[in-house]
C-alpha positions as CSV (number, residue, x, y, z in Angstrom):
1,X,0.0,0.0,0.0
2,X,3.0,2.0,0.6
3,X,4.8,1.6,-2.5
4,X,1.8,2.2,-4.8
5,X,1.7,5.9,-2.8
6,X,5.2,6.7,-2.8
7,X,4.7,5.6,-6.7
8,X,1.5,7.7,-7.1
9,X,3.6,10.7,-5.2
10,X,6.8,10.2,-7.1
11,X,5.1,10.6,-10.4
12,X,3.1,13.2,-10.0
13,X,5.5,15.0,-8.1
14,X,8.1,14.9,-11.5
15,X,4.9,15.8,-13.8
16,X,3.7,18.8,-11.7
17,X,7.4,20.0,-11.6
18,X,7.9,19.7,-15.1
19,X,5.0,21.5,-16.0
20,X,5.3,24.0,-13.5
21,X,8.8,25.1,-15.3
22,X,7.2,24.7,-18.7
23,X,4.2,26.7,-17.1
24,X,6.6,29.8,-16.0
25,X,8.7,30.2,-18.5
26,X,5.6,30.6,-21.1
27,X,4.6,33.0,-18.2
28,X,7.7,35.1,-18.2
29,X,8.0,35.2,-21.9
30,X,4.2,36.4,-22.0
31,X,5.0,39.3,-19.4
32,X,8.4,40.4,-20.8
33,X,6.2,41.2,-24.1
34,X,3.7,43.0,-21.7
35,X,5.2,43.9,-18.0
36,X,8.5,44.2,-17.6
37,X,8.6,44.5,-13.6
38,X,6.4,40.8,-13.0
39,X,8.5,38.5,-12.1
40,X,7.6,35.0,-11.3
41,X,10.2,33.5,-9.4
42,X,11.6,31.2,-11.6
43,X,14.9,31.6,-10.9
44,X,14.5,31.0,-7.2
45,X,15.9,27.6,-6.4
46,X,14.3,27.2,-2.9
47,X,11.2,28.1,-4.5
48,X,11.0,25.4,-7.2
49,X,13.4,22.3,-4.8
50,X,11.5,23.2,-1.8
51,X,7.8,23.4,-2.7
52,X,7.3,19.8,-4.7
53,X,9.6,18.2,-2.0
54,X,7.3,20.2,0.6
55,X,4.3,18.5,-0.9
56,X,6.0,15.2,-2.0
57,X,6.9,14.4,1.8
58,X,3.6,15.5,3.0
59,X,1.9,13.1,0.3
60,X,4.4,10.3,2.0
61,X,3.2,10.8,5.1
62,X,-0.3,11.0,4.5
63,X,0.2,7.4,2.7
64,X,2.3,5.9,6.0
65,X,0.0,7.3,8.4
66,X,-2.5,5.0,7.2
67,X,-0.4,2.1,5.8
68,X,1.1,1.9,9.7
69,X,-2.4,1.6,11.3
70,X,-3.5,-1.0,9.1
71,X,-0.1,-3.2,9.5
72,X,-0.9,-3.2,13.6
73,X,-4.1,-5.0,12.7
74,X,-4.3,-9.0,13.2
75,X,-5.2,-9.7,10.0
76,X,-7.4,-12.9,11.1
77,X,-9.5,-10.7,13.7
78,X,-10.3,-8.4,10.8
79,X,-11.5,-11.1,8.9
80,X,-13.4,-12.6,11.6
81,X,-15.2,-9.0,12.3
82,X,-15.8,-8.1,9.3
């Protein structure tokens, strides 16, 4: 269950980064035709390492929280129950 998240996480972490650079460069050659002071931080490294990895790890973690409950159940009492 774990690996199919980190999977799901991975992957759409790479596609959302790679579109977000394609994304703001189309952006700041749009406003360098049109508004020379907007800038939209695309040449801030923090900015584009930091926020996928920001929302990468929480991804993780909302995929272990889960996976770590549902490992501490007997798996024979759960199928007795339910």
């Amino acid at each position: 269950m774990l690996r199919e998240g980190a999977t799901l996480v991975c992957v759409g972490t790479l596609l959302g980064f790679l579109g977000a650079l394609a994304l703001a460069k189309m952006l700041s050659a749009l406003t360098s035709v049109f508004v020379d002071s907007l800038k939209f931080g695309t040449s801030d490294p923090r900015l584009l390492i930091g926020a996928p990895l920001l929302l990468a790890g929480l991804a993780l973690l909302a995929c272990y929280v889960p996976a770590r409950r549902a490992a501490k159940i007997d798996p024979i009492k759960a199928l007795r129950e339910g």
